[in-house]
Backbone as XML, in Angstrom:
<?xml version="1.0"?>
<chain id="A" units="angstrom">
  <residue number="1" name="UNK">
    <atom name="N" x="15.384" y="18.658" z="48.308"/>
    <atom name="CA" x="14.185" y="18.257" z="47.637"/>
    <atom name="C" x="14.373" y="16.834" z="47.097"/>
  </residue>
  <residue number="2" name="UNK">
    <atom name="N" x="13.247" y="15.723" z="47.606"/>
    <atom name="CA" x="13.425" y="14.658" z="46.839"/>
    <atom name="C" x="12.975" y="14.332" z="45.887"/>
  </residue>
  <residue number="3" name="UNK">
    <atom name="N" x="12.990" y="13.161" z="45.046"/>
    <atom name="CA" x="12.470" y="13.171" z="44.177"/>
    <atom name="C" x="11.482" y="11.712" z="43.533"/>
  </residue>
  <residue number="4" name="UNK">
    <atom name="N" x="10.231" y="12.029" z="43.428"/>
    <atom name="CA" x="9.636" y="10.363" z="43.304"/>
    <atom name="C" x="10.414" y="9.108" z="42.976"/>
  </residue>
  <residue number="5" name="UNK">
    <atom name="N" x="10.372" y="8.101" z="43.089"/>
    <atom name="CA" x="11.015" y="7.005" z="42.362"/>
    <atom name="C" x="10.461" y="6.497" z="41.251"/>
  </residue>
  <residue number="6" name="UNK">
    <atom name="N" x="10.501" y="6.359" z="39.799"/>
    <atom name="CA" x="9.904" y="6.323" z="38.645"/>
    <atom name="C" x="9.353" y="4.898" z="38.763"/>
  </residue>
  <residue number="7" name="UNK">
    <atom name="N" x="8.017" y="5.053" z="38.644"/>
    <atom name="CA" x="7.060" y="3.675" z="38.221"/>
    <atom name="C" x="7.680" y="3.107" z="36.919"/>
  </residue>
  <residue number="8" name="UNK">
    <atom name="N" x="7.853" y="3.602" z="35.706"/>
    <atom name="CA" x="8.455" y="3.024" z="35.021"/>
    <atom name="C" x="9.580" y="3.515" z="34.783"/>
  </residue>
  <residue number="9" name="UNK">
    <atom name="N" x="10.091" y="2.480" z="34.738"/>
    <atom name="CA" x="11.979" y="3.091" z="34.891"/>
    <atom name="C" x="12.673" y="2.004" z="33.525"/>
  </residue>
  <residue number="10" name="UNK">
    <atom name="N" x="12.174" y="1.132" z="32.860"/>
    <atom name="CA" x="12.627" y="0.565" z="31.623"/>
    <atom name="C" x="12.572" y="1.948" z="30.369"/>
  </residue>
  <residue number="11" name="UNK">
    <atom name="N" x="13.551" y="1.919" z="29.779"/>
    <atom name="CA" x="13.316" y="2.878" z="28.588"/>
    <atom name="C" x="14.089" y="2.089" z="27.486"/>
  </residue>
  <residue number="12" name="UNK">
    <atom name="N" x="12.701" y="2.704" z="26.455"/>
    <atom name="CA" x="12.765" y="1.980" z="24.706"/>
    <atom name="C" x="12.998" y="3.615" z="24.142"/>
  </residue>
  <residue number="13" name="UNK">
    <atom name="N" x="14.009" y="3.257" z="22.952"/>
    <atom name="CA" x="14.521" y="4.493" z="22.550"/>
    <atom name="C" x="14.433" y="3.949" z="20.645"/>
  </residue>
  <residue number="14" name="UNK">
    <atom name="N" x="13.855" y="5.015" z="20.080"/>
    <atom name="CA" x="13.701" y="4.925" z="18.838"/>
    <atom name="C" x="13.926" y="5.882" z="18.053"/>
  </residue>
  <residue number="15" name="UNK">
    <atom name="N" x="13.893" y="6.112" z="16.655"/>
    <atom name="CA" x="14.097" y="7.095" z="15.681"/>
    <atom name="C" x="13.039" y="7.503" z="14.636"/>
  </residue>
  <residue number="16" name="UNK">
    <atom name="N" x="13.234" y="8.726" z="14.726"/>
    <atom name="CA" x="12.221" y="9.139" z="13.402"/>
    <atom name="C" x="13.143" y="10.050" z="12.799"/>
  </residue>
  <residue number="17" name="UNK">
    <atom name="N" x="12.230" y="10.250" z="11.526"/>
    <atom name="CA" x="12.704" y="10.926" z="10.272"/>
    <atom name="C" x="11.843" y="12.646" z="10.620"/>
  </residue>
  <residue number="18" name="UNK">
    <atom name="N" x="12.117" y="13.556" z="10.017"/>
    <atom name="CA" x="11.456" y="14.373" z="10.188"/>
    <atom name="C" x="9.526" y="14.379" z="9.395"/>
  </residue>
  <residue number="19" name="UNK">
    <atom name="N" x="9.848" y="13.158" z="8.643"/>
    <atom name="CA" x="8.531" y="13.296" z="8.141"/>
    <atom name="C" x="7.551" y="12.613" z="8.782"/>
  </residue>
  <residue number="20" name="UNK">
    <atom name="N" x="8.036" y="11.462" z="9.840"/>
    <atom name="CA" x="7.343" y="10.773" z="10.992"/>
    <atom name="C" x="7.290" y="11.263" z="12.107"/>
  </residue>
  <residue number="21" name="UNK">
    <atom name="N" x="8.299" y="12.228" z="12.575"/>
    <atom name="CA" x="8.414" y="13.354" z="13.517"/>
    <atom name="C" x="6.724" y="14.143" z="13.298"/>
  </residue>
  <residue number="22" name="UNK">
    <atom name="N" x="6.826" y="14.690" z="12.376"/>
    <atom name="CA" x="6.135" y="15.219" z="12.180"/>
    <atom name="C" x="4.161" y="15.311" z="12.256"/>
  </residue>
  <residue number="23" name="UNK">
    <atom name="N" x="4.128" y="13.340" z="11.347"/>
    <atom name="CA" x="3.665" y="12.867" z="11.327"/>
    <atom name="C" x="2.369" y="12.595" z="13.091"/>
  </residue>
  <residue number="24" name="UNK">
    <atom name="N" x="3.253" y="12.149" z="13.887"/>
    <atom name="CA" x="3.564" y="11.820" z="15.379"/>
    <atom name="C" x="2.765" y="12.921" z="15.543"/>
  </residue>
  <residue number="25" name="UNK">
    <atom name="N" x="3.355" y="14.198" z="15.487"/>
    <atom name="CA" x="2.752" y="15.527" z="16.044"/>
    <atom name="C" x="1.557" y="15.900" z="15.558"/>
  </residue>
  <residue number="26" name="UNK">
    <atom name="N" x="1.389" y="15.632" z="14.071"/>
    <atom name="CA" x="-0.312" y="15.889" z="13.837"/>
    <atom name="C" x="-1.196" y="14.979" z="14.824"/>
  </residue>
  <residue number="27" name="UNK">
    <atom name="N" x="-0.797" y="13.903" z="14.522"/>
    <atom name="CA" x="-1.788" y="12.607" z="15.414"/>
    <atom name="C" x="-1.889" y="13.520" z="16.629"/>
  </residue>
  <residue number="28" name="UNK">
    <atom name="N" x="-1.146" y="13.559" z="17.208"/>
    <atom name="CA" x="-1.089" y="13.732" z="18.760"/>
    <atom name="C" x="-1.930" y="15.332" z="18.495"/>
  </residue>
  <residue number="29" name="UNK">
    <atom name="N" x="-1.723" y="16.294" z="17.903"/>
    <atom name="CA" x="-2.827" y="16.850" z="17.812"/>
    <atom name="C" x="-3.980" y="17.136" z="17.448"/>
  </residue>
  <residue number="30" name="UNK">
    <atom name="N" x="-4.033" y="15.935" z="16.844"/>
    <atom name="CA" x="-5.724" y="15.737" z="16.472"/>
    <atom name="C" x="-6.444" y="14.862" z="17.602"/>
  </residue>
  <residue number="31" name="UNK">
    <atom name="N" x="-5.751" y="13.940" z="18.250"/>
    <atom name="CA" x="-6.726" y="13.830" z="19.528"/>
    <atom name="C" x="-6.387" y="14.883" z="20.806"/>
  </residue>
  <residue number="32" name="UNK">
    <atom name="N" x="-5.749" y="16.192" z="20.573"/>
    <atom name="CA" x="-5.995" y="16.693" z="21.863"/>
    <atom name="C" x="-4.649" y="16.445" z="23.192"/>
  </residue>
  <residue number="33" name="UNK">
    <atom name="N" x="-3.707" y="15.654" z="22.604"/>
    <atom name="CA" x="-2.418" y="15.357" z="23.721"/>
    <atom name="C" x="-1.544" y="15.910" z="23.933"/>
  </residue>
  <residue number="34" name="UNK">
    <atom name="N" x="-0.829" y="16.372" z="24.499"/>
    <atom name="CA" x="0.087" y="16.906" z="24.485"/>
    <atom name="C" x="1.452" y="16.801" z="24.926"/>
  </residue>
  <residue number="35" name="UNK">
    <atom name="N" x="1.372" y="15.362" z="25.795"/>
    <atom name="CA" x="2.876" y="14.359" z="26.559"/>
    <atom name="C" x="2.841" y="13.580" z="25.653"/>
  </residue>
  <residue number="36" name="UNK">
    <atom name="N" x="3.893" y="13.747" z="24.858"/>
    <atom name="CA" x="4.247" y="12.740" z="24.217"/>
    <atom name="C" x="4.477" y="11.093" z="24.384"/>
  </residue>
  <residue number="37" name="UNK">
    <atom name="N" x="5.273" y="11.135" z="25.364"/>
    <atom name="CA" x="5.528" y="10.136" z="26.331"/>
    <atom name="C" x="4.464" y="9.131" z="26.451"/>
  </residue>
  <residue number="38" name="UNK">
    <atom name="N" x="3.250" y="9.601" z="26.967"/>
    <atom name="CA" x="2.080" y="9.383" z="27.290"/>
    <atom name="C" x="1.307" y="8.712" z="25.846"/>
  </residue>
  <residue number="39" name="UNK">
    <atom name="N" x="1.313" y="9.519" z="24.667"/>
    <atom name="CA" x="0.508" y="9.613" z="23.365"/>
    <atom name="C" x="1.532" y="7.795" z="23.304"/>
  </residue>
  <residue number="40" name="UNK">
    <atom name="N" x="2.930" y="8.127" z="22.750"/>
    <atom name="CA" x="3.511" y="6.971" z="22.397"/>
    <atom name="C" x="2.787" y="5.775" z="23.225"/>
  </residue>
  <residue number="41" name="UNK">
    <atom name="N" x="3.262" y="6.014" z="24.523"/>
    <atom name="CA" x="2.816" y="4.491" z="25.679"/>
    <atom name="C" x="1.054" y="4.032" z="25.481"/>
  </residue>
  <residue number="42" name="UNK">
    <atom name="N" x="0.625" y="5.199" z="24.834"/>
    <atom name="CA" x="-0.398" y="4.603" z="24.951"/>
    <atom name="C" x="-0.962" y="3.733" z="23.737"/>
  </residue>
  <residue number="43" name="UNK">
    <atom name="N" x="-0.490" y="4.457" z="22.408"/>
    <atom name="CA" x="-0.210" y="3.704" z="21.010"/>
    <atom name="C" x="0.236" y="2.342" z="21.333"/>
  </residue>
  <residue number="44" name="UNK">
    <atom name="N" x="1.504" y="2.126" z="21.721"/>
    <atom name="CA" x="2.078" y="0.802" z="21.472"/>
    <atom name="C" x="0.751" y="-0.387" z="22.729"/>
  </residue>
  <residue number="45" name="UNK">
    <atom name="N" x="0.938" y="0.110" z="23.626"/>
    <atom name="CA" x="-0.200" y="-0.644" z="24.587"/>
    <atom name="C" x="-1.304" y="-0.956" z="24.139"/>
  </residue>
  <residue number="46" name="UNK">
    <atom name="N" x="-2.226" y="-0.047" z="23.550"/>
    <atom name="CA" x="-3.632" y="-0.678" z="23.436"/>
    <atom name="C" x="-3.979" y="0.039" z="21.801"/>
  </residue>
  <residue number="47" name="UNK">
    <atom name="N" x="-3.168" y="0.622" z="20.899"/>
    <atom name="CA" x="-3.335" y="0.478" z="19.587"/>
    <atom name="C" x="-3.435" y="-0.513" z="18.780"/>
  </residue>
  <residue number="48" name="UNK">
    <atom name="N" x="-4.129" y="-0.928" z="17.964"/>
    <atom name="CA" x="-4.026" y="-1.955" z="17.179"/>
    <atom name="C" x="-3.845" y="-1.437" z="15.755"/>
  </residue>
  <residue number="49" name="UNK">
    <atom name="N" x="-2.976" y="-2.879" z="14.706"/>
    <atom name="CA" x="-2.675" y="-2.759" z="13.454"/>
    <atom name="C" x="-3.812" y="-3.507" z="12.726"/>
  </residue>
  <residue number="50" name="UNK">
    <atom name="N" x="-4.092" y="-2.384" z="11.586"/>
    <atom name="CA" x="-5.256" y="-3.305" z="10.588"/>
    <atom name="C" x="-4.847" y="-3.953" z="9.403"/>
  </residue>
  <residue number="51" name="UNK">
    <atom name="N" x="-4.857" y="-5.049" z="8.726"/>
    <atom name="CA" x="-4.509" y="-5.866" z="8.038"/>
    <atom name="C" x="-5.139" y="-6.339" z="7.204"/>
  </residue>
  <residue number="52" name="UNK">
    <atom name="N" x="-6.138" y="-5.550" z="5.794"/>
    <atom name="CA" x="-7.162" y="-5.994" z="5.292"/>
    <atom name="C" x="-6.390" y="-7.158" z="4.089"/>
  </residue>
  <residue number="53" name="UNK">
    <atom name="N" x="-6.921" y="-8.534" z="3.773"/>
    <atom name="CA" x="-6.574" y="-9.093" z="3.065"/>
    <atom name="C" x="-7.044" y="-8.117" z="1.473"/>
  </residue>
  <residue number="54" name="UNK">
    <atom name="N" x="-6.665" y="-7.711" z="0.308"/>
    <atom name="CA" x="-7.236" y="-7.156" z="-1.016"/>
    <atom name="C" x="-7.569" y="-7.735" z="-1.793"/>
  </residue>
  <residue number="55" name="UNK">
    <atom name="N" x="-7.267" y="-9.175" z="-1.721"/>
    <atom name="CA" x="-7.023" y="-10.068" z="-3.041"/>
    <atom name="C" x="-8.948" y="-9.914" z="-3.458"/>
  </residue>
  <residue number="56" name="UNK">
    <atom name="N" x="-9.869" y="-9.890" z="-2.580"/>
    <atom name="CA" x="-11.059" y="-9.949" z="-3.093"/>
    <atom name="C" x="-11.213" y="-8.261" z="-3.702"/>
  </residue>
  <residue number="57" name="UNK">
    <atom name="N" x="-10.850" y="-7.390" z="-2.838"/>
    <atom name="CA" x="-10.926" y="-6.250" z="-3.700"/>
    <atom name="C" x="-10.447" y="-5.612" z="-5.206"/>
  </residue>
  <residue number="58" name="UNK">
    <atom name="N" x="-8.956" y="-6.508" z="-4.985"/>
    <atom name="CA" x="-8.171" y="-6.059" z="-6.558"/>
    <atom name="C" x="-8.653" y="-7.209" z="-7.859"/>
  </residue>
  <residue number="59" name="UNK">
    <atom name="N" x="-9.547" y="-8.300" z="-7.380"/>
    <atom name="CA" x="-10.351" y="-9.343" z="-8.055"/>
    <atom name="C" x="-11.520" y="-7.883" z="-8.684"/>
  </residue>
  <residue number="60" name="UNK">
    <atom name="N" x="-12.034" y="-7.536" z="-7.685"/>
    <atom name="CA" x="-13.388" y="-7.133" z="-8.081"/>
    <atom name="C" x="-13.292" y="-5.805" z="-8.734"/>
  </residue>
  <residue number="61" name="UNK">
    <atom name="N" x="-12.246" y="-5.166" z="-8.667"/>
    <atom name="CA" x="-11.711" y="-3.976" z="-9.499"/>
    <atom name="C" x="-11.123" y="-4.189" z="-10.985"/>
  </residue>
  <residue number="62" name="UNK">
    <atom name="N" x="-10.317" y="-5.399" z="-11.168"/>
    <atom name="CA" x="-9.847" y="-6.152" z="-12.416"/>
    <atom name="C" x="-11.212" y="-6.277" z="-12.977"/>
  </residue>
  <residue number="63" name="UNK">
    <atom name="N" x="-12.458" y="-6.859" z="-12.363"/>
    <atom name="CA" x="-13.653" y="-7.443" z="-13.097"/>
    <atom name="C" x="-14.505" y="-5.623" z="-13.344"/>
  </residue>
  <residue number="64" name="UNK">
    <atom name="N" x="-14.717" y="-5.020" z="-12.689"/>
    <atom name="CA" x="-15.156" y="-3.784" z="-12.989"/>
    <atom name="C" x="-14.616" y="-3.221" z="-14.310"/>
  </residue>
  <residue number="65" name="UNK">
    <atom name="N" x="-13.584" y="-3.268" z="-13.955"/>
    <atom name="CA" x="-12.364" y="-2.599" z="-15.310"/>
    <atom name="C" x="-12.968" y="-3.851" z="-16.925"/>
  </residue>
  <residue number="66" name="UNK">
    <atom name="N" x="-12.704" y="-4.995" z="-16.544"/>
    <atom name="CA" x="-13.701" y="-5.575" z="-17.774"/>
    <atom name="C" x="-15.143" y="-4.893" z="-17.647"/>
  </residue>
  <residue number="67" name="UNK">
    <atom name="N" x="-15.543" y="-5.272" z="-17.161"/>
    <atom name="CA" x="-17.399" y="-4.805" z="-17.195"/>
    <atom name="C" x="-17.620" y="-3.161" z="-18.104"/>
  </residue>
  <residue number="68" name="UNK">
    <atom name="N" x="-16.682" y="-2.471" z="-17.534"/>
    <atom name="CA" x="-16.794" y="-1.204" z="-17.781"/>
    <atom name="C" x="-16.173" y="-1.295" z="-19.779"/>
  </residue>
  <residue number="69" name="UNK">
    <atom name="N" x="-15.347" y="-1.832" z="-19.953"/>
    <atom name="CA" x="-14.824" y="-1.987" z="-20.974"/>
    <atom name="C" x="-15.512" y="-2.410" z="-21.814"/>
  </residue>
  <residue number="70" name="UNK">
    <atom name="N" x="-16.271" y="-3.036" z="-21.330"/>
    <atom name="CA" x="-17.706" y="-4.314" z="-22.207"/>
    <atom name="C" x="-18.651" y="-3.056" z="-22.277"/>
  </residue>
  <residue number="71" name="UNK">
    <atom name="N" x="-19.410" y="-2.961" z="-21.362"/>
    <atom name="CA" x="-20.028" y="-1.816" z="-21.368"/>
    <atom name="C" x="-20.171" y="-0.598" z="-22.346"/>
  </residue>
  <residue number="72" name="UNK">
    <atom name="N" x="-18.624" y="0.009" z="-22.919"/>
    <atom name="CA" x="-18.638" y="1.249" z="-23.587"/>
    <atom name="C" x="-18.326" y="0.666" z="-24.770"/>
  </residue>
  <residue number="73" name="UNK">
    <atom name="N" x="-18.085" y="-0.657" z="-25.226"/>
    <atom name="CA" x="-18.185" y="-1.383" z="-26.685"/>
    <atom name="C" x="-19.388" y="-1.418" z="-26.811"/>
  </residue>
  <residue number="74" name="UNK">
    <atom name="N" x="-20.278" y="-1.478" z="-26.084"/>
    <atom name="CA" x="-21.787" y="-2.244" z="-26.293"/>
    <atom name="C" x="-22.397" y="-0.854" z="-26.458"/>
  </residue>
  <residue number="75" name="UNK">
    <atom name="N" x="-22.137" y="0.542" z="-25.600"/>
    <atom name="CA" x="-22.627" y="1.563" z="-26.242"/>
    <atom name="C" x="-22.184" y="2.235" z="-27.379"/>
  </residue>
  <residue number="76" name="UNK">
    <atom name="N" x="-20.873" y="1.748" z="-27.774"/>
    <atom name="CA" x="-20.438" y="2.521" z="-28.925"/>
    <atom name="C" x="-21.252" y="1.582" z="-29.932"/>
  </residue>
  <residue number="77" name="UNK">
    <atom name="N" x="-21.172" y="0.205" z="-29.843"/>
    <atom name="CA" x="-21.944" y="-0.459" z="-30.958"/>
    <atom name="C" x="-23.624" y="0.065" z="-31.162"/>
  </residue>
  <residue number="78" name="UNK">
    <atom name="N" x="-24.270" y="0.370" z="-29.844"/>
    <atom name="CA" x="-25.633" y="0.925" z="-30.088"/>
    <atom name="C" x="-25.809" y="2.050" z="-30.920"/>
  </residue>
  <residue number="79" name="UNK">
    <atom name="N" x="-24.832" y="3.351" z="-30.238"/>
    <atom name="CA" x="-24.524" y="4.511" z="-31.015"/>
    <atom name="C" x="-24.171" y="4.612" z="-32.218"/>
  </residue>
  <residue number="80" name="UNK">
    <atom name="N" x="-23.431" y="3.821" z="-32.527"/>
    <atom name="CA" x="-22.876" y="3.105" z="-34.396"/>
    <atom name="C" x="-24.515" y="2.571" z="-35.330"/>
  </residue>
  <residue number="81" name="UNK">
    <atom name="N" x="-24.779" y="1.417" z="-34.635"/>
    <atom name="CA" x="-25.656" y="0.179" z="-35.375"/>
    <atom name="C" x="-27.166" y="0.663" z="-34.887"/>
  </residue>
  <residue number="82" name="UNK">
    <atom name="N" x="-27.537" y="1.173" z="-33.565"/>
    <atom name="CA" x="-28.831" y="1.286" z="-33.112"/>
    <atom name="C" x="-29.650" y="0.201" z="-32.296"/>
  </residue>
  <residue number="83" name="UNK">
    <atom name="N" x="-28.603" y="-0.876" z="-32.147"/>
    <atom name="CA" x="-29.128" y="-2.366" z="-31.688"/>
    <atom name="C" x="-27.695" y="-2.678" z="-30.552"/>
  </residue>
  <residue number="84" name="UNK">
    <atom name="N" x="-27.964" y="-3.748" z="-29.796"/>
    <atom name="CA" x="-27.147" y="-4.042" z="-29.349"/>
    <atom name="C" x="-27.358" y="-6.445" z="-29.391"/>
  </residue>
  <residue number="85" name="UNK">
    <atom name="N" x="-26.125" y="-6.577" z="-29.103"/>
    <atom name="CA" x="-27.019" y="-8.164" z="-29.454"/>
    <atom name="C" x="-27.041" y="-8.917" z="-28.342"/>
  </residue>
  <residue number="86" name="UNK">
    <atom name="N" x="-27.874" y="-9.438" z="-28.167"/>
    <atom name="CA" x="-28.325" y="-10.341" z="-26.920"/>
    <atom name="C" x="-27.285" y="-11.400" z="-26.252"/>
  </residue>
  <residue number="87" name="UNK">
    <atom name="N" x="-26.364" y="-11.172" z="-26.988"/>
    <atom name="CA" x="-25.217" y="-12.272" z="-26.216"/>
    <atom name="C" x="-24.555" y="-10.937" z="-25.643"/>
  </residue>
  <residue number="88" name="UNK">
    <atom name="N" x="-24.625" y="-9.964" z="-25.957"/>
    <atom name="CA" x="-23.657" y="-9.105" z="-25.693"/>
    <atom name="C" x="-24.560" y="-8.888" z="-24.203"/>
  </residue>
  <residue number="89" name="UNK">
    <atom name="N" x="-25.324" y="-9.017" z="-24.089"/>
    <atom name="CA" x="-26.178" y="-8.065" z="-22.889"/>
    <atom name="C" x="-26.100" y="-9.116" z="-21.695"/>
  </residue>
  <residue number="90" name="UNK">
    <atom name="N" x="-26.312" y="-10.335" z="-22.078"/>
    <atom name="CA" x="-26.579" y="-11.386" z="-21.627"/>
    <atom name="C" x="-24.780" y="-12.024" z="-20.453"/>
  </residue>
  <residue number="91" name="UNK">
    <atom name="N" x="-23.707" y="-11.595" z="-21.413"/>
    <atom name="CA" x="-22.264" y="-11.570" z="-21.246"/>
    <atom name="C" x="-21.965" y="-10.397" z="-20.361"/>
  </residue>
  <residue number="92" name="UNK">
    <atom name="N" x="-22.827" y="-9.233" z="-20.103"/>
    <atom name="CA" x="-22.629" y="-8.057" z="-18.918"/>
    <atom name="C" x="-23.353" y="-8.595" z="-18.080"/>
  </residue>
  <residue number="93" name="UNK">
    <atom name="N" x="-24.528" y="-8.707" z="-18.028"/>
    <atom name="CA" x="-25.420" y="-9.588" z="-16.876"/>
    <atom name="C" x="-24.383" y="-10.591" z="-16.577"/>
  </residue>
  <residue number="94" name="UNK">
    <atom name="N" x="-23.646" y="-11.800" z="-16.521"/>
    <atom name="CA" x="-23.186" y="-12.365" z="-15.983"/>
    <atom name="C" x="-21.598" y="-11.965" z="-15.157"/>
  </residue>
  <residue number="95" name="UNK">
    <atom name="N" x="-21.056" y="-11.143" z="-15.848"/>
    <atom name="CA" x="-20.369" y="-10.438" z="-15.135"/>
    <atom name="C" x="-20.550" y="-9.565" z="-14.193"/>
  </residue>
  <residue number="96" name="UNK">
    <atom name="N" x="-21.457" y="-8.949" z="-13.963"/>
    <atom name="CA" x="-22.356" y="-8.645" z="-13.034"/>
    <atom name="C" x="-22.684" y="-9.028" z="-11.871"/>
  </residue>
  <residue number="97" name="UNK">
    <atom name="N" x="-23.137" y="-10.456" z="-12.520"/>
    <atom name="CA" x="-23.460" y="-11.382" z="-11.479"/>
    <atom name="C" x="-22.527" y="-11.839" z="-10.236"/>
  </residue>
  <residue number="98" name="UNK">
    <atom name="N" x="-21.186" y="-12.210" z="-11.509"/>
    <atom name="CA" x="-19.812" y="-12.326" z="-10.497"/>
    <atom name="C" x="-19.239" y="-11.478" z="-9.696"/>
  </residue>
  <residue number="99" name="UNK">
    <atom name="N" x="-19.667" y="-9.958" z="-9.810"/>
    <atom name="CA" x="-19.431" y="-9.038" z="-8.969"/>
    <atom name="C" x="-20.089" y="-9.267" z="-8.019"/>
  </residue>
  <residue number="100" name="UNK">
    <atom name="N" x="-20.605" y="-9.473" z="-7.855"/>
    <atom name="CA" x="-21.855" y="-9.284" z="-6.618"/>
    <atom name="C" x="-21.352" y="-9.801" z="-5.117"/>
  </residue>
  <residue number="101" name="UNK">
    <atom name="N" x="-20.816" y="-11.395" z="-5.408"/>
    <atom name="CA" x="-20.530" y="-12.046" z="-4.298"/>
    <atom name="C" x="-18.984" y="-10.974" z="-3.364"/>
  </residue>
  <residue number="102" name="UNK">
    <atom name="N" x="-18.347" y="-10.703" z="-4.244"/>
    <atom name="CA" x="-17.050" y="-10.386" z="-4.118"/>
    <atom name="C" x="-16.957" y="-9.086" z="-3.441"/>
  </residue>
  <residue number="103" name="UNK">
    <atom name="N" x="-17.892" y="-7.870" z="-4.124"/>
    <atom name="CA" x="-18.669" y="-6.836" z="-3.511"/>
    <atom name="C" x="-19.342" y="-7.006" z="-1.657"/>
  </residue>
  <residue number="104" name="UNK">
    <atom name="N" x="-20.330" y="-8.148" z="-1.862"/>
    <atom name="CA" x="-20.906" y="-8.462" z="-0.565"/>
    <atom name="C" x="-19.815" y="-8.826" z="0.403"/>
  </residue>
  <residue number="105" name="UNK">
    <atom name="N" x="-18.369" y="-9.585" z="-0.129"/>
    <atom name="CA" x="-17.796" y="-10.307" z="0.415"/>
    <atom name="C" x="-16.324" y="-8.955" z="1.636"/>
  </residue>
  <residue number="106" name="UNK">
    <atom name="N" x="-16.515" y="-8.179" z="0.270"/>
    <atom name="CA" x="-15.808" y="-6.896" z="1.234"/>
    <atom name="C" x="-16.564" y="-5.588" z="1.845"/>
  </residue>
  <residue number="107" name="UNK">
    <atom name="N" x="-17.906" y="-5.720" z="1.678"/>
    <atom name="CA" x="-18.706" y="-4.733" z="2.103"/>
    <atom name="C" x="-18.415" y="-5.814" z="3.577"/>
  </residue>
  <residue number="108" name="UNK">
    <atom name="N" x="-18.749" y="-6.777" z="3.542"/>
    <atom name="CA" x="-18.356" y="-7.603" z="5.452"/>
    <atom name="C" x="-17.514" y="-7.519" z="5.953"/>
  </residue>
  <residue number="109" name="UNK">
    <atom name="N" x="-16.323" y="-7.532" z="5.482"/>
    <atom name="CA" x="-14.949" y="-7.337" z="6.141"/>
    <atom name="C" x="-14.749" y="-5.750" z="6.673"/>
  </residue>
  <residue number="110" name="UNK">
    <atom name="N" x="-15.264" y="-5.058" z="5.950"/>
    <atom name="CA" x="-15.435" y="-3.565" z="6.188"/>
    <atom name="C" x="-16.062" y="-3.425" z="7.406"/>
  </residue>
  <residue number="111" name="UNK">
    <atom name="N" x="-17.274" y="-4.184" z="7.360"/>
    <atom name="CA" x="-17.957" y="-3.969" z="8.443"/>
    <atom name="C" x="-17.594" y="-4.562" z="9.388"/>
  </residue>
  <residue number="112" name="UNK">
    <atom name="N" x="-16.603" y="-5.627" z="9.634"/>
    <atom name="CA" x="-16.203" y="-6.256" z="10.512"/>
    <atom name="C" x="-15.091" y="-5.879" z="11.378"/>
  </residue>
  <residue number="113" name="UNK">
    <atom name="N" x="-14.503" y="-4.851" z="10.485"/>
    <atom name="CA" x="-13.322" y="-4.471" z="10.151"/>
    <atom name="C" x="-13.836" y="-2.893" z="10.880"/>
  </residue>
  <residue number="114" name="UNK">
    <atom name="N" x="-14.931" y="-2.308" z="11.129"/>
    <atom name="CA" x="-15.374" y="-1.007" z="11.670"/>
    <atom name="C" x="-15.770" y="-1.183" z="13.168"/>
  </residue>
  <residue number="115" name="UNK">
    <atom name="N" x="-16.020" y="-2.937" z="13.222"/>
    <atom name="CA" x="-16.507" y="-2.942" z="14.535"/>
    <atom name="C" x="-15.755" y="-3.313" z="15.709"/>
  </residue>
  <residue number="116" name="UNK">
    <atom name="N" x="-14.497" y="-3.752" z="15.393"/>
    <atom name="CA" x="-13.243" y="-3.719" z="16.370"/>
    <atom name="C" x="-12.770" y="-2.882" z="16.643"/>
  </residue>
</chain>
């Protein structure tokens, strides 16, 4: 009996841990594969890595975290006093404002980022 001659005959040899072992095996059974061989060659070939820059996201989460902070002074002062003061309202509106761009700016990348 003979035996084909292997189309690919280069071999890459690597290691996993049992928790990437593992890992490997969910993937591969959540799309349905079952040659490993195959699942890997086809990952490294035409998989791609995503690389979102954060710096606009962990900007706009730092500014939330103020806003929100401003926010529950300005209701505890209403709840206290019954008033709140117009610089105070005027100082959330503009923070606000600065959210906005930064928000729009990763709602695009998202989307840009969904369509590749």
């Amino acid at each position: 009996m003979s035996r084909k001659k292997r189309v690919r005959n280069n071999r890459i040899y690597f290691h996993l841990d049992e928790n990437e072992k593992h890992e490997l095996g969910r993937r591969m059974e959540a799309v349905g594969v079952k040659n490993r061989d195959a699942f890997v060659r086809k990952m490294v070939l035409d998989g791609y890595i995503v690389n979102i820059d954060m710096a606009a996201i962990i900007e706009m989460v730092r500014l939330v975290r103020i806003s929100s902070n401003n926010i529950n002074q300005m209701a505890k002062r209403a709840n206290e006093t019954g008033s709140v003061y117009e610089n105070d309202v005027l100082q959330l509106l503009a923070e606000v404002n600065n959210l906005k761009p930064l928000i729009n700016e990763a709602h695009r990348e998202l989307i840009n980022l969904s369509r590749n």
